[in-house]
The first five atom37 places (N, CA, C, CB, O) and aatype in JSON, in Angstrom:
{
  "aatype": [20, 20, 20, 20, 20, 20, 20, 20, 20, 20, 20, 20, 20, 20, 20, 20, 20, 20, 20, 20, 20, 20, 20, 20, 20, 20, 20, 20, 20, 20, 20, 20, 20, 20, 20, 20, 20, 20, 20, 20, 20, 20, 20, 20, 20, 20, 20, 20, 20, 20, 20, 20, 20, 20, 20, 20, 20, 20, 20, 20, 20, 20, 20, 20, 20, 20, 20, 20, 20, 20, 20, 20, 20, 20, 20, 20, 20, 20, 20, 20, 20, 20, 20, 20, 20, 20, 20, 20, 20, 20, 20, 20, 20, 20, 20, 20, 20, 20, 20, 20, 20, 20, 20, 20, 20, 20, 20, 20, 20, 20],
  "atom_mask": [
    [1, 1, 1, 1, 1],
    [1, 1, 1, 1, 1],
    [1, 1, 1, 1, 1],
    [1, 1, 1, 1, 1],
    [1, 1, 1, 1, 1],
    [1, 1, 1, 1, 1],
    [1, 1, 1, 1, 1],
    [1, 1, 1, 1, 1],
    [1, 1, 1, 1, 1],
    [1, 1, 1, 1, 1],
    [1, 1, 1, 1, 1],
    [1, 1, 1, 1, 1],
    [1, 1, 1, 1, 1],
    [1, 1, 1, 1, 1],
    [1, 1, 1, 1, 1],
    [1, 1, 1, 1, 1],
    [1, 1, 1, 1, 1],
    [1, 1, 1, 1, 1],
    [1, 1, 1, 1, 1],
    [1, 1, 1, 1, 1],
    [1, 1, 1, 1, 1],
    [1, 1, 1, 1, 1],
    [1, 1, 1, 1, 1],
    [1, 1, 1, 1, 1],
    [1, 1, 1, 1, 1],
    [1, 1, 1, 1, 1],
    [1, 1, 1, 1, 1],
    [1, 1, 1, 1, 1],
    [1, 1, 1, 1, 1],
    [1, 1, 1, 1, 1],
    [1, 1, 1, 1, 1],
    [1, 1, 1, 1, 1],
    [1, 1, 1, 1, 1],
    [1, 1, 1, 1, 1],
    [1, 1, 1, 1, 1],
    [1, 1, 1, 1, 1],
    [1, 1, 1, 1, 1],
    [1, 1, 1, 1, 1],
    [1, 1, 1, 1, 1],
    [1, 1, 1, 1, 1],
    [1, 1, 1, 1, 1],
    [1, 1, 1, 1, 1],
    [1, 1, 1, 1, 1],
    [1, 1, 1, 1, 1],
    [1, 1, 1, 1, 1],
    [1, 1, 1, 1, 1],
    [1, 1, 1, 1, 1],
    [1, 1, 1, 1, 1],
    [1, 1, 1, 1, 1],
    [1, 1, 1, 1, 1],
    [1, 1, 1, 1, 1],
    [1, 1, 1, 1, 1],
    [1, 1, 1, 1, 1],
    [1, 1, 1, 1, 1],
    [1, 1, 1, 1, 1],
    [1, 1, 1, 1, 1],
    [1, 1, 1, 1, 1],
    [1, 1, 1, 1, 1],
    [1, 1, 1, 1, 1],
    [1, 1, 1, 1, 1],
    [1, 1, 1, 1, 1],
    [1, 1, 1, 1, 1],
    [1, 1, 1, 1, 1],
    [1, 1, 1, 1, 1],
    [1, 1, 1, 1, 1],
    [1, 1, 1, 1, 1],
    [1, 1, 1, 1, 1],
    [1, 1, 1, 1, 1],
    [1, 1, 1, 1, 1],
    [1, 1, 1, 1, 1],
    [1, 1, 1, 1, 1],
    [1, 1, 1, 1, 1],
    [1, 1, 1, 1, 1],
    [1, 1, 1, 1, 1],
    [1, 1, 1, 1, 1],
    [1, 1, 1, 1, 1],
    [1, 1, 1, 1, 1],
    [1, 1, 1, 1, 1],
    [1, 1, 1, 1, 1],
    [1, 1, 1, 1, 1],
    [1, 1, 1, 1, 1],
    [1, 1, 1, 1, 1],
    [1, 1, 1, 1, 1],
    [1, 1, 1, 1, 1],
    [1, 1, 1, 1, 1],
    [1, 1, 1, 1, 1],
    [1, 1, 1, 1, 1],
    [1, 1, 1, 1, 1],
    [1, 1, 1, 1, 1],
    [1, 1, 1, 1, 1],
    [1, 1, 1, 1, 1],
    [1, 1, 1, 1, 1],
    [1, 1, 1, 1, 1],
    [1, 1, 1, 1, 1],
    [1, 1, 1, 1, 1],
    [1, 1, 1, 1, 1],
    [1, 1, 1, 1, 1],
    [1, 1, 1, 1, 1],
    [1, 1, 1, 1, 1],
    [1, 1, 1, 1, 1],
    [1, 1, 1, 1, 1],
    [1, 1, 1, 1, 1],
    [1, 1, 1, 1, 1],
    [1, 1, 1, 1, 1],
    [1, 1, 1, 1, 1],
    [1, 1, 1, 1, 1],
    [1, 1, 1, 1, 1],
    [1, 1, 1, 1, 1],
    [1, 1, 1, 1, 1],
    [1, 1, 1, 1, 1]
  ],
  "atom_positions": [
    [[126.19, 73.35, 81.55], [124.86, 73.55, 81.01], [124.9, 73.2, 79.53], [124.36, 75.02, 81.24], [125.61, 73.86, 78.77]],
    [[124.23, 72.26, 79.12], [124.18, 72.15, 77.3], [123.07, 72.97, 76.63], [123.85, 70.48, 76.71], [122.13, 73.47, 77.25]],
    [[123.28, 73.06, 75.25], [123.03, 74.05, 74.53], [121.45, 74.24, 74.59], [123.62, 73.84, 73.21], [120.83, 75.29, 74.42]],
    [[120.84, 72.66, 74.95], [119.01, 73.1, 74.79], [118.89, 73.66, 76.18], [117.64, 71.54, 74.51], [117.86, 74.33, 76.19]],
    [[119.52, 73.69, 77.47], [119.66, 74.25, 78.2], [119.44, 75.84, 78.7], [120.37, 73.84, 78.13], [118.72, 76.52, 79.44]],
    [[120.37, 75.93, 77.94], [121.13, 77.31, 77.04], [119.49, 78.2, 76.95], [122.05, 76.71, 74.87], [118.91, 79.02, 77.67]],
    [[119.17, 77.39, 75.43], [117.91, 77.83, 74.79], [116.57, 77.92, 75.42], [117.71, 77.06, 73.81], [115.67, 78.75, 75.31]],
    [[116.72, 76.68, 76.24], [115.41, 77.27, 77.21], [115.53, 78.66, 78.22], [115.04, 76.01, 78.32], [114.59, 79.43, 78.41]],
    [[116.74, 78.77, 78.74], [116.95, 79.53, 79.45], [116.79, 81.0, 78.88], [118.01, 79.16, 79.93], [116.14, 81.89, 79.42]],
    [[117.36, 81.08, 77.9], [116.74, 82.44, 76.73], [115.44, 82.53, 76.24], [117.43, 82.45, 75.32], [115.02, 83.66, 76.01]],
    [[114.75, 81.65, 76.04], [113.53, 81.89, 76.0], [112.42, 81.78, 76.82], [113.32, 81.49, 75.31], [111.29, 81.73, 76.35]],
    [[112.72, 81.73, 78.34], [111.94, 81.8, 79.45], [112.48, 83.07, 79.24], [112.05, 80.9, 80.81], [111.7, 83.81, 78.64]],
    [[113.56, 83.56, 79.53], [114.32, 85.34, 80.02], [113.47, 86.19, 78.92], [116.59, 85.63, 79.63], [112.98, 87.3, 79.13]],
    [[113.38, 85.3, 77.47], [112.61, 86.6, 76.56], [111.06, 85.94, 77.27], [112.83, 86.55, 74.2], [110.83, 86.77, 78.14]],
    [[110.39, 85.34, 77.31], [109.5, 85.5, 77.34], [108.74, 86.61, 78.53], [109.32, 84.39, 77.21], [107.68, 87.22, 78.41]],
    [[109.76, 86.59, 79.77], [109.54, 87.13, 81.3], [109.57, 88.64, 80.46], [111.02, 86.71, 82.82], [108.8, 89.55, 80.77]],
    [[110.46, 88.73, 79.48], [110.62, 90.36, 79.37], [109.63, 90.84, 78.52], [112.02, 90.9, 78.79], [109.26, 92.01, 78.61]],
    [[109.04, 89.88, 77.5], [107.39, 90.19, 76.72], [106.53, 90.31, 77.83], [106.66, 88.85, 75.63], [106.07, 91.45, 77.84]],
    [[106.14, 89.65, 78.72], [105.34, 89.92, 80.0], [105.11, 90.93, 80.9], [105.62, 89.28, 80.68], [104.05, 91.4, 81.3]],
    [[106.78, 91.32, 81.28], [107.08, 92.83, 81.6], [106.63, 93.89, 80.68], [108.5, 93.04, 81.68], [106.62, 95.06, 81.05]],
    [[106.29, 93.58, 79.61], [106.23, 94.81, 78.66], [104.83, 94.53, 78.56], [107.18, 94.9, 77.17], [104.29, 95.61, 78.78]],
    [[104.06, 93.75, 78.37], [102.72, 93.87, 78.46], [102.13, 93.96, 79.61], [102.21, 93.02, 77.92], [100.94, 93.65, 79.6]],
    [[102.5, 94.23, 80.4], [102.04, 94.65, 81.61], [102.19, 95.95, 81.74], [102.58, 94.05, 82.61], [101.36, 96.86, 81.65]],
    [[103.91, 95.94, 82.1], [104.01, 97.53, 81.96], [102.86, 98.37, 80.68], [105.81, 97.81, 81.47], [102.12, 99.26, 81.09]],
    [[102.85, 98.16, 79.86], [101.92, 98.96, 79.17], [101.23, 99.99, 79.97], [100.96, 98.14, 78.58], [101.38, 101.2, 79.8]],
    [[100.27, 99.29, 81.13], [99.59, 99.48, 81.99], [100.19, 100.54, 82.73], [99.32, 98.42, 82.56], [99.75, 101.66, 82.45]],
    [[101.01, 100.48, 83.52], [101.66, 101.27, 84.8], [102.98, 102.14, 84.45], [102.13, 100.14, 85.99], [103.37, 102.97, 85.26]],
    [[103.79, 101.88, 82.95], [105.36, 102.59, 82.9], [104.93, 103.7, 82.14], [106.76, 101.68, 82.1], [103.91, 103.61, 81.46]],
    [[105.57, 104.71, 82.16], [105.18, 105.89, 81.25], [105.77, 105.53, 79.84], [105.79, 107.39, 81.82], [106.47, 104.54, 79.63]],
    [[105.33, 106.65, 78.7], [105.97, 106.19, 77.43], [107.34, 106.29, 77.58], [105.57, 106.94, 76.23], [107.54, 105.08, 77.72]],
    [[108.45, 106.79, 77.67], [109.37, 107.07, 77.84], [109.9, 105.6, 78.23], [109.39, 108.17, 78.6], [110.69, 104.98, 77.53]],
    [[109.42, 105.17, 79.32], [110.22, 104.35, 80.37], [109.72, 102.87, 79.08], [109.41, 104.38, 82.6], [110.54, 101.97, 78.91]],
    [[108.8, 102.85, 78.55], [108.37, 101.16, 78.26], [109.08, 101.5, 76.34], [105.8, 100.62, 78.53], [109.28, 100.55, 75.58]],
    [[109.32, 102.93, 75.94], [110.62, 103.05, 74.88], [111.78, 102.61, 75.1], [110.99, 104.25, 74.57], [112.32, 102.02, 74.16]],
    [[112.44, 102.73, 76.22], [113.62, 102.04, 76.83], [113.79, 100.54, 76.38], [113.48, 102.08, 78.37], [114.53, 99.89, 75.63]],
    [[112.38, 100.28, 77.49], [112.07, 98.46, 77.42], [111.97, 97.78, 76.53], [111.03, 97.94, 77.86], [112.39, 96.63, 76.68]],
    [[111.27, 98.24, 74.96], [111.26, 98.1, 74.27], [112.5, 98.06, 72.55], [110.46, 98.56, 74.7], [112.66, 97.51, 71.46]],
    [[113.1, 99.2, 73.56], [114.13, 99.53, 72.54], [115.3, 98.24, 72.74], [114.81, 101.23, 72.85], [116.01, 97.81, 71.83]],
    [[115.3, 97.82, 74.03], [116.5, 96.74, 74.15], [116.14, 95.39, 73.14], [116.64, 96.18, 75.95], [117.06, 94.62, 72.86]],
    [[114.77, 95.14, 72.61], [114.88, 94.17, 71.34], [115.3, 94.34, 70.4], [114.06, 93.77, 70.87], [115.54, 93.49, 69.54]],
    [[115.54, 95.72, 70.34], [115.81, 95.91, 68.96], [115.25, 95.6, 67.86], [116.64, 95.57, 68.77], [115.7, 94.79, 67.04]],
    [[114.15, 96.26, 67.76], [113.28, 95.99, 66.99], [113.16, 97.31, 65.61], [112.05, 95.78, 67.99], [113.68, 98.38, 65.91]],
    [[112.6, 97.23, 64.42], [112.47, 98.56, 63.86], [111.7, 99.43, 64.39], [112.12, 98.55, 62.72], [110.93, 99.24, 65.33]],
    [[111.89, 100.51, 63.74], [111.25, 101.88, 64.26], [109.77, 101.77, 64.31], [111.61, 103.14, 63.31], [109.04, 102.08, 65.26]],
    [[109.36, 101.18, 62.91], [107.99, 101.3, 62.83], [107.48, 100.32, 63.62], [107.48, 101.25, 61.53], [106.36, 100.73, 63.91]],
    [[107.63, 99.31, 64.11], [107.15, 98.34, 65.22], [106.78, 98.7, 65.91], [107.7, 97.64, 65.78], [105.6, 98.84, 66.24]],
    [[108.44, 99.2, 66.74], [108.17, 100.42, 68.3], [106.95, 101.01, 68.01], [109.41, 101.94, 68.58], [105.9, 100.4, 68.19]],
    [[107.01, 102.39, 67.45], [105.83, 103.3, 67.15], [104.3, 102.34, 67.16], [106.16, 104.06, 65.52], [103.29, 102.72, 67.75]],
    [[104.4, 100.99, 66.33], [102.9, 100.83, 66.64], [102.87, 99.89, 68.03], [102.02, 100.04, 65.24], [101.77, 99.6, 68.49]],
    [[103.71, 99.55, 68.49], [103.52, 98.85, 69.87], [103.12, 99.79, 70.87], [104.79, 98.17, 70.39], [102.33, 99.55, 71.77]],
    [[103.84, 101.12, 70.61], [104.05, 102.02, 71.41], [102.05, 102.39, 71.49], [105.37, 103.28, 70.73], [101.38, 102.25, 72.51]],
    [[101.52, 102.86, 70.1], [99.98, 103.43, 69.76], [99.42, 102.26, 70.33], [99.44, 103.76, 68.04], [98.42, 102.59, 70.98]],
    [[99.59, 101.32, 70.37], [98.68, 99.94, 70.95], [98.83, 100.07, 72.26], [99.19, 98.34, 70.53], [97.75, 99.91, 72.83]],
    [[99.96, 100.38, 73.19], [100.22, 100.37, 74.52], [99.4, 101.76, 75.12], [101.89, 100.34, 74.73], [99.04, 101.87, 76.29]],
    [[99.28, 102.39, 74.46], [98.59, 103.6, 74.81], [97.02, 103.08, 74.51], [99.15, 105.0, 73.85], [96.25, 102.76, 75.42]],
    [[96.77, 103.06, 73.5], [95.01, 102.44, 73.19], [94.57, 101.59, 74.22], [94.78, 101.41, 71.74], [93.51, 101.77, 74.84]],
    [[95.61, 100.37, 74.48], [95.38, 99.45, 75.44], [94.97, 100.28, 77.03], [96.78, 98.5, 75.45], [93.94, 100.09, 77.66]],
    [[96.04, 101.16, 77.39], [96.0, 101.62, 78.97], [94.89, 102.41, 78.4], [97.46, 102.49, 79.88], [93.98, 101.85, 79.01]],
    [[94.29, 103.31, 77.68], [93.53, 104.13, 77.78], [92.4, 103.67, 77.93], [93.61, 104.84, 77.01], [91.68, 104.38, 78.62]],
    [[91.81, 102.47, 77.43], [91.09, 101.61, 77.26], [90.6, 100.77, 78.75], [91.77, 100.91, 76.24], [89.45, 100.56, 79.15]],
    [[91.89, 100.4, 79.37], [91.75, 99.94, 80.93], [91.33, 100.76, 81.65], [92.82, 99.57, 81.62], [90.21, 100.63, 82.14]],
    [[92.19, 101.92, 81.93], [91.48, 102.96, 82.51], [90.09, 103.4, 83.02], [91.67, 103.56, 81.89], [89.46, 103.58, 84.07]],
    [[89.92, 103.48, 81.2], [88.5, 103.68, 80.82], [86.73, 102.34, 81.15], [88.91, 103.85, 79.11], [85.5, 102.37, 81.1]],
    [[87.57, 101.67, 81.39], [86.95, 100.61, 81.7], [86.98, 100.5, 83.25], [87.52, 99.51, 80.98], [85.98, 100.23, 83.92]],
    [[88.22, 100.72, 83.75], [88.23, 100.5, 84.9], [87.12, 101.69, 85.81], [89.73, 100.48, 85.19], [86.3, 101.36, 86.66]],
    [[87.32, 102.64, 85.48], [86.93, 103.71, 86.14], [84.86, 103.23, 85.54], [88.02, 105.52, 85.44], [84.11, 102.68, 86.35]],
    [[84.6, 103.43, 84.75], [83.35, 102.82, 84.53], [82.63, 102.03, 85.43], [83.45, 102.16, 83.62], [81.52, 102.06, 85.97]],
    [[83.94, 101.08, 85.37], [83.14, 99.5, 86.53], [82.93, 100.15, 87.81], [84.41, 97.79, 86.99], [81.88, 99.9, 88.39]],
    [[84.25, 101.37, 88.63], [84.18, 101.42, 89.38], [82.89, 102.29, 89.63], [85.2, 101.52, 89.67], [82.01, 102.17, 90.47]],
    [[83.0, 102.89, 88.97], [81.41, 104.18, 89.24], [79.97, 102.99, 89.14], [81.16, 105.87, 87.28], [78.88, 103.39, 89.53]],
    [[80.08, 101.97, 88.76], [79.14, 101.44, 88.38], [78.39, 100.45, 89.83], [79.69, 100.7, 87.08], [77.25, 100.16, 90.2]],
    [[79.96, 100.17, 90.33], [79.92, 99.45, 91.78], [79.67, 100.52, 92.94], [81.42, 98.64, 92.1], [79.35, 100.2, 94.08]],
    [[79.77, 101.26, 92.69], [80.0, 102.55, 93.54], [78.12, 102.95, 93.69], [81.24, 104.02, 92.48], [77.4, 102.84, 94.68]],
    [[77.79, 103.41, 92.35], [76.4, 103.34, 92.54], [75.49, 102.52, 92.9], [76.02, 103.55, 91.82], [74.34, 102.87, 93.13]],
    [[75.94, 101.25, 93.0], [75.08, 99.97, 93.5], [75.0, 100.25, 94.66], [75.58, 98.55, 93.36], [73.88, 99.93, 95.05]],
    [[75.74, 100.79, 95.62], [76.12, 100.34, 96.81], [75.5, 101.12, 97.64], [77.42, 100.28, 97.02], [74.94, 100.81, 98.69]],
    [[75.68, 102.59, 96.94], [74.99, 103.94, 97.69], [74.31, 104.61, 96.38], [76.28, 105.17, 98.57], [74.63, 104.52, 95.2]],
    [[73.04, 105.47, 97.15], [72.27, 105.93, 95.95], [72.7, 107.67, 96.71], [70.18, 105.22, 95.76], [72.44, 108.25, 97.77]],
    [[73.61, 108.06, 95.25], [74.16, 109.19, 94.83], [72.9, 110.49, 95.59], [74.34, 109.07, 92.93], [73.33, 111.31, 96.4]],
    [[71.57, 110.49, 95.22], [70.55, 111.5, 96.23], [70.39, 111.39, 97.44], [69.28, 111.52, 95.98], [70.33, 112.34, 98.21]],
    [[70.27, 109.94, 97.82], [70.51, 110.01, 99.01], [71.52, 110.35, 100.59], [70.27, 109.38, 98.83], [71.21, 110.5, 101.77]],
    [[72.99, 110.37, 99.71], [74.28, 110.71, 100.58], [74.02, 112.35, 100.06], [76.08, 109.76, 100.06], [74.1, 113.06, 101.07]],
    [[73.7, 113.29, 98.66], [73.3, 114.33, 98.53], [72.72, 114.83, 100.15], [72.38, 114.23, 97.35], [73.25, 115.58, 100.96]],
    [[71.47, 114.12, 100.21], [70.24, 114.83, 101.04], [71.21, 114.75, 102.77], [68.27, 113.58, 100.91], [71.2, 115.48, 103.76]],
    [[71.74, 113.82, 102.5], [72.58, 113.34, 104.23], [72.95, 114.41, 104.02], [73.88, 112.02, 104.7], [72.1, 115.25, 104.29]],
    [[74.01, 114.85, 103.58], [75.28, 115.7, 103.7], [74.13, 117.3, 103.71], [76.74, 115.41, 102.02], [74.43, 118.14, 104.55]],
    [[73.34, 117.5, 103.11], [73.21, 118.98, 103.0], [72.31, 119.18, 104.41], [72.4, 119.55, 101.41], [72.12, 120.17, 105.11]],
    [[71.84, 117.77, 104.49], [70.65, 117.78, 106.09], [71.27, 118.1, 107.67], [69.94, 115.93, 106.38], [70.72, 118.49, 108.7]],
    [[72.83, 117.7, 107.31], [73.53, 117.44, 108.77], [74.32, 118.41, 107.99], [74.2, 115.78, 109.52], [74.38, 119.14, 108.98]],
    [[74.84, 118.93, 107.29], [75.23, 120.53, 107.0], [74.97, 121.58, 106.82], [75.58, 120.79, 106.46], [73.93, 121.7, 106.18]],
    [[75.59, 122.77, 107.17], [75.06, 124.14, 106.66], [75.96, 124.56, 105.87], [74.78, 125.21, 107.65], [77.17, 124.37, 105.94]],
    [[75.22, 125.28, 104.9], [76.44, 125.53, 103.95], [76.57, 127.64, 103.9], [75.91, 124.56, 101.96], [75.69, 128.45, 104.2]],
    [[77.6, 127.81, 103.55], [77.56, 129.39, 103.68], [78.21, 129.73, 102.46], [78.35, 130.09, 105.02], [79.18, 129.05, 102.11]],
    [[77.82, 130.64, 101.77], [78.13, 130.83, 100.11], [78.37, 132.77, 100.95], [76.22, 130.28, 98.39], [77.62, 133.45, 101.65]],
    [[79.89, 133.03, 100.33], [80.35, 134.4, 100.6], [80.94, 134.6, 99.01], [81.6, 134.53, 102.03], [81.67, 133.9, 98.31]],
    [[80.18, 136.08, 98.75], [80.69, 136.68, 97.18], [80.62, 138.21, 97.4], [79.54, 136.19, 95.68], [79.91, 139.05, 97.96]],
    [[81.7, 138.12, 96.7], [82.5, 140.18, 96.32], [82.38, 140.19, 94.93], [84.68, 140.66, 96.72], [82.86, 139.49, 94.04]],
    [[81.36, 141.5, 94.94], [81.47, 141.61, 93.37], [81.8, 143.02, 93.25], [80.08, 141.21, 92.47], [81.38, 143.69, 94.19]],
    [[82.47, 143.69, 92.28], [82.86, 145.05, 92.29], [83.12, 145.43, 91.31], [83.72, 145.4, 92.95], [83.93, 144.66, 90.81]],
    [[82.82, 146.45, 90.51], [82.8, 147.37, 89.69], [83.55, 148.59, 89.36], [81.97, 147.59, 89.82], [83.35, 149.51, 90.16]],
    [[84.58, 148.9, 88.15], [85.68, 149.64, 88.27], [85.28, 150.17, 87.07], [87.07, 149.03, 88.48], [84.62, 149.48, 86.3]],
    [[85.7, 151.67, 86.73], [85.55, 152.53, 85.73], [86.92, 152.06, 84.75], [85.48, 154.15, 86.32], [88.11, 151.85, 85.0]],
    [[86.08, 152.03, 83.51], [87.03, 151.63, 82.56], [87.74, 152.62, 81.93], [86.48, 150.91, 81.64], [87.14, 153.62, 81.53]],
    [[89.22, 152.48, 81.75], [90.5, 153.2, 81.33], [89.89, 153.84, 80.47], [91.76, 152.47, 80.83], [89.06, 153.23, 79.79]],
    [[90.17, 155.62, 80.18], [89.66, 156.38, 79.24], [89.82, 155.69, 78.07], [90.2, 157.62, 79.2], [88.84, 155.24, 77.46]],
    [[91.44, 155.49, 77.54], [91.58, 155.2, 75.85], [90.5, 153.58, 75.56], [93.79, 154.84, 75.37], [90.23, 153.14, 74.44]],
    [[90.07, 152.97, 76.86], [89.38, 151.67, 76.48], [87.26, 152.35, 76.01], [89.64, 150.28, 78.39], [86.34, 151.9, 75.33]],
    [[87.42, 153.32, 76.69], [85.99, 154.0, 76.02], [85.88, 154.47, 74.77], [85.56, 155.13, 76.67], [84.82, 154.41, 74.14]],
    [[87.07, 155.02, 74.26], [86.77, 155.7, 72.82], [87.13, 154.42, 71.79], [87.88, 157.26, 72.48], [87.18, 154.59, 70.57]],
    [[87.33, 153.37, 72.3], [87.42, 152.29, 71.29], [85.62, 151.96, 70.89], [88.41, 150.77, 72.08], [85.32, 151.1, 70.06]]
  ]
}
């Protein structure tokens, strides 16, 4: 293998492992994408803001994701109407104990 060889081959391998890590963002816990991260060897303060960006980023997907999904979700079915199904073809039974206890002498003279 000659040396530009070599070099491509290291920089496909780093690039696959920047990919892994921006992805993972998404799915690895902090812990696990500190690991991933730590094998560049990079400074501290890097990590730490890759780390606040990887978090902003997933929180952000999440947050987006779950949005779209409620958003598709309501298109599809109207939220009063599966209400009215469900309570029409159900009965519902509500059971409550409520009870009343004399309070500890020394808690009265407070």
């Amino acid at each position: 293998m000659s040396n530009s060889d070599d070099s491509q081959g290291k920089a496909g391998d780093f690039v696959k492992r920047i990919l892994s890590v921006g992805i993972g963002t998404l799915f690895l816990t902090e812990e696990s994408l500190r690991g991933m991260i730590g094998e560049f060897k990079l400074p501290k303060e890097l990590i730490g803001g890759i780390l606040e960006s990887a978090n902003r980023t997933r929180k952000e997907f999440l947050q987006n994701l779950s949005n779209d999904l409620i958003v598709k979700l309501s298109e599809k079915m109207d939220p009063k109407a599966l209400v009215e199904e469900i309570l029409s073809r159900n009965e519902i039974e509500v059971k409550m104990k409520i009870s009343f206890s004399p309070k500890n002498s020394n808690e009265q003279l407070k």
